[in-house]
C-alpha positions in Angstrom: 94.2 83.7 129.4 93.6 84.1 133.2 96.9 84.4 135.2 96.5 83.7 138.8 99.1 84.3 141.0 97.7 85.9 144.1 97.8 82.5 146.2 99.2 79.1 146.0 97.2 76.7 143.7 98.1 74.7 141.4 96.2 73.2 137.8 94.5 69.4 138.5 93.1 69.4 135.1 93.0 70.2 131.3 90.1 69.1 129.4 88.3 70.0 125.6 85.0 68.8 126.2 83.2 68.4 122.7 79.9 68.1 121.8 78.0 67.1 118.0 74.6 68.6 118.3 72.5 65.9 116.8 69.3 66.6 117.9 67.2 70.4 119.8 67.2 69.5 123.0 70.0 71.4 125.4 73.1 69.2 125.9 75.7 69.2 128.6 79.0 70.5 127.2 80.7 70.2 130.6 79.8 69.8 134.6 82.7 71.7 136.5 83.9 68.9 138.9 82.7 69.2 142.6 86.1 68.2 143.8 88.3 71.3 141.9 88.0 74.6 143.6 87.2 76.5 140.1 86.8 75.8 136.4 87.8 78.3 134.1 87.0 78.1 130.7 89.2 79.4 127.9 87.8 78.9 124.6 84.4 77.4 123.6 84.5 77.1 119.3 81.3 76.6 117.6 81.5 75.0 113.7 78.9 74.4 111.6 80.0 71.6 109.2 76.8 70.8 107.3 76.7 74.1 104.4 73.7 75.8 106.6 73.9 78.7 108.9 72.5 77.9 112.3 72.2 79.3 115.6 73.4 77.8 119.1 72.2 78.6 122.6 74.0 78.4 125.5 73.4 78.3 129.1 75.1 78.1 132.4 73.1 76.4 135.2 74.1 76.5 138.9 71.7 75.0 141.1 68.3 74.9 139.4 68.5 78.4 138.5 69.6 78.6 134.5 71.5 82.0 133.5 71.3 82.5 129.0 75.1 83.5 127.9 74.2 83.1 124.4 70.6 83.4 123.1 70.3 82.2 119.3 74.2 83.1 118.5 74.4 83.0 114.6 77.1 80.5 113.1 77.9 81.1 109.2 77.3 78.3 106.8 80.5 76.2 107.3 82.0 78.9 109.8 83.4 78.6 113.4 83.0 81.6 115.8 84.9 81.8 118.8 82.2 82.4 121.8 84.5 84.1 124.5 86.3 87.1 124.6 87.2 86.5 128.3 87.8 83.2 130.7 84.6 82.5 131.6 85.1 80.8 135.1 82.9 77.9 136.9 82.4 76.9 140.5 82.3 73.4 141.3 78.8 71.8 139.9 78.3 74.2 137.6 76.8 73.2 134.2 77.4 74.6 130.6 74.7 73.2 128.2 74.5 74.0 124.8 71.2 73.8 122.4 71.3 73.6 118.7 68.0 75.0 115.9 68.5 72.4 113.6 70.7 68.6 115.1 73.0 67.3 112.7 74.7 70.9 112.4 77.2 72.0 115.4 80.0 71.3 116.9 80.9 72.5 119.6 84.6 72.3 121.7 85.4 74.0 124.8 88.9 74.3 126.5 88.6 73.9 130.4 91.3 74.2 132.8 90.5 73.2 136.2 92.5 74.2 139.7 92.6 73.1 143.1 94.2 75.3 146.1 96.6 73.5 147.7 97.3 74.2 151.2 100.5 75.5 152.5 102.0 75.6 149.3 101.6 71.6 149.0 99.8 69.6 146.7 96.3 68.4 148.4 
């Protein structure tokens, strides 16, 4: 879990934003707000719940430039993997899609904490 402490901020919002990947196409998990200073990004948990392995793809968009962070990620018939090791932190806008093989397989649940600096030490 990321600790910061080096200047006066304070948490606006916690969030799991969840997806069930029904069809192929790439679906937005989560849009980091444009008011919140950062996102950072905890946990995202893949589970496959139909008895078939599958494979996810997921993406990071800023702009209309698209960065891969998972390419084709194996998930276990009936498995979960956990997709971070680290925070994964978000500027405001950015956008986490995901993209399933086969809909009707994946699920997919991130945890999201998002911050605001205050100013002075004061809430904004």
């Amino acid at each position: 879990m990321m600790l910061i402490a080096s200047f006066s901020q304070y948490i606006q919002g916690l969030t799991n934003a969840k997806l069930d990947l029904t069809g192929t196409g790439a679906t937005v998990l989560y849009t980091a707000p444009a008011n919140v200073s950062f996102s950072v990004v905890n946990s995202i948990l893949v589970s496959e719940d139909s008895g078939n392995a599958d494979t996810l793809t997921l993406t990071l968009t800023n702009g209309s430039t698209v960065f891969s962070l998972f390419k084709v990620k194996a998930v276990g018939a009936n498995g979960t993997v956990e997709l971070l090791t680290r925070d994964l932190v978000l500027q405001p806008t950015e956008i986490l899609k995901a993209t399933a093989a086969t809909g009707g397989r994946l699920h997919v649940v991130a945890s999201v904490q998002e911050f605001v600096q205050s100013v002075s030490g004061r809430v904004p």
